[in-house]
N, C-alpha and C positions, 0 to 999 in steps of 0.2 A: 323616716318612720313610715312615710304613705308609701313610700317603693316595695319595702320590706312587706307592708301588708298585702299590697296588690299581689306579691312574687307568691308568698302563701296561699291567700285566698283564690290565685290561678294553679296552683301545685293541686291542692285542695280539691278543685274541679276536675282538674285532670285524671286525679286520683279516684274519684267517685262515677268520673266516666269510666276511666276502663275496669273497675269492678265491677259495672252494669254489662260491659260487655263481656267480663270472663264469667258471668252468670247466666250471661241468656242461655235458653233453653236451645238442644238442639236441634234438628228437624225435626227429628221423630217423637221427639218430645212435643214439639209446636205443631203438629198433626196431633196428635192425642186431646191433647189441651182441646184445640180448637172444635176437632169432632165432640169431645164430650160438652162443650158448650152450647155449640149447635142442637145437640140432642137433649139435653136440659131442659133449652128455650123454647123448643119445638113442640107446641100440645098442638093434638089433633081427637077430632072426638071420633074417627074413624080407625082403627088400627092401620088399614091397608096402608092409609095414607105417610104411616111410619115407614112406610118402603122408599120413601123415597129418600130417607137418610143414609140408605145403606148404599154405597158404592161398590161398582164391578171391580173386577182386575183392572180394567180399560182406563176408569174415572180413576182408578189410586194412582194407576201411572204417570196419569196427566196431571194429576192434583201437585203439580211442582210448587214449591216456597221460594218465596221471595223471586218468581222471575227467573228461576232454573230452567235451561234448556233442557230438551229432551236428549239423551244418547242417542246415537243411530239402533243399538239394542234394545232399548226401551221402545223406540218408533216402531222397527221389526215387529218388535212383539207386540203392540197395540195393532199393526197393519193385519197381522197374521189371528188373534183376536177375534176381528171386525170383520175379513172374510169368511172366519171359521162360524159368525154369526148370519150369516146373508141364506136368507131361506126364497126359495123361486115360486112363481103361483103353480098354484095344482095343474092352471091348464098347460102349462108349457108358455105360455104367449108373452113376452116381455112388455106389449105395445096394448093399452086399450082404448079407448073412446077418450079422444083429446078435450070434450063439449064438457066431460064427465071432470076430468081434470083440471079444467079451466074453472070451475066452481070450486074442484077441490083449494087450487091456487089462490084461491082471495076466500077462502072460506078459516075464520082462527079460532072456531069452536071447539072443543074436545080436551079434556084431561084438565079444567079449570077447577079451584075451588072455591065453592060460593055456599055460604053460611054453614064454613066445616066438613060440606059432604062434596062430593064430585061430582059436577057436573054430571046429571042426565043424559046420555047423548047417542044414540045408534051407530054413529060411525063420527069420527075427527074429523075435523082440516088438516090442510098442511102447511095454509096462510104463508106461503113461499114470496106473497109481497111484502111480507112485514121487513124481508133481507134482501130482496132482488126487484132488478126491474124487469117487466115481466113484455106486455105486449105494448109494441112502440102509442106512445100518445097519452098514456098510462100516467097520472100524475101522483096517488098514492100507493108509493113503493117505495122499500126502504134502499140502502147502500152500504149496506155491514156485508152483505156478499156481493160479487162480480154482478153484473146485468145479464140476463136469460135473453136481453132481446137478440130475435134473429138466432138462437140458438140451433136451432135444426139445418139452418141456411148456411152456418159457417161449418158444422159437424157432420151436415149431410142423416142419414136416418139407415143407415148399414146396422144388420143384426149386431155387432161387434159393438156400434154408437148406440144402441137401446140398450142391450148387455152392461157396457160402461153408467150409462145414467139411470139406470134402473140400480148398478149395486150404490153409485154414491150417494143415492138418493135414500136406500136402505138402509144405509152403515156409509159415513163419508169417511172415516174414519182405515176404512180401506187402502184411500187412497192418501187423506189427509191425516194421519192421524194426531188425533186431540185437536182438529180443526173445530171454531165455533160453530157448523154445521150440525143442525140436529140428527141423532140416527134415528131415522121417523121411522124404519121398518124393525132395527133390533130392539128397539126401545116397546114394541107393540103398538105407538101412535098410531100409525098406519097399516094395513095390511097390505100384502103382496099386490092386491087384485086395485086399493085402492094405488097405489105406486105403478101401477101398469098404466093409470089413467094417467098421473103424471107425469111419468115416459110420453105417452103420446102428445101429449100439452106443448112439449119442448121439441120434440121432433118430425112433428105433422104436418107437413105443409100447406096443411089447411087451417093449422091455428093462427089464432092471432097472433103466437109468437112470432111466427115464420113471415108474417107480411110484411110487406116494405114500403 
């Protein structure tokens, strides 16, 4: 009689499992769901700050479920995207004052929000230590992205090497795309002209990147 019950009461389960999973909802369903929850929950006393709900082309691409890879087409098309967003400064110059970018680099102020409204602020950081290790000796730095140390010294500082870290630093997504790298220039975090100082930060061999 215990056998017979057991063999039921596991039939029973079995049965109740896979009817859970001939109902789950499908992606696209579970993207709906999930955005309309998010937007629900989400009060802000500022409209603007409702913008940050709304997702590019770029973010829906990448917003994969459950740990889907990207297609090589979907990459494409986020690479292609992310360079069609990369705007260059007014003055032509890729390279500006490394001193200027060196503040920028440990500086995490800008786009915060504090009791509802956004942060006050004339210009952002880029707080590029909160993910990198930046100049040798440096002990508050994170390690979610590669180490910047020596970055100019192994890459050398050739228009082609500003050009390069001037767009990933604008849009990584260029190169990486849906990497966790912020797009600090297509997002408007950053301007062109502040990105130029960070170009020089990494490639100047007079920063403290570059010393040995």
């Amino acid at each position: 009689m215990r056998k017979a019950w057991l063999r039921w009461t596991t039939l029973g389960a079995a049965a109740l499992i896979a009817a859970g999973c001939a109902t789950y909802p499908d992606e696209a369903t579970t993207r709906q769901r999930a955005e309309k929850m998010v937007s629900e929950d989400f009060s802000a006393p500022m409209p603007a700050l409702l913008k940050r709900l709304v997702q590019d082309k770029s973010q829906q691409i990448c917003s994969k479920i459950d740990d889907a890879k990207l297609t090589q087409a979907e990459a494409a098309e986020v690479a292609k995207l992310a360079h069609a967003s990369i705007k260059y400064p007014q003055s032509g110059k890729l390279v500006g004052d490394w001193k200027v970018g060196n503040k920028l680099a440990h500086d995490g102020a800008g786009d915060r929000i504090q009791g509802g409204k956004l942060e006050k602020r004339k210009e952002n950081g880029g707080l590029c230590q909160n993910c990198h290790a930046l100049a040798p000796g440096e002990i508050n730095v994170g390690n979610v992205g590669p180490s910047l140390t020596g970055y100019g010294l192994q890459r050398g500082n050739s228009e082609a090497t500003a050009k390069y870290t001037y767009e990933k630093i604008y849009n990584a997504w260029a190169y990486f795309p849906c990497s966790n790298m912020p797009r600090l220039g297509a997002t408007g975090h950053l301007t062109p002209e502040q990105i130029t100082h960070m170009v020089a930060y990494l490639i100047d061999p007079q920063s403290p990147v570059n010393k040995k």
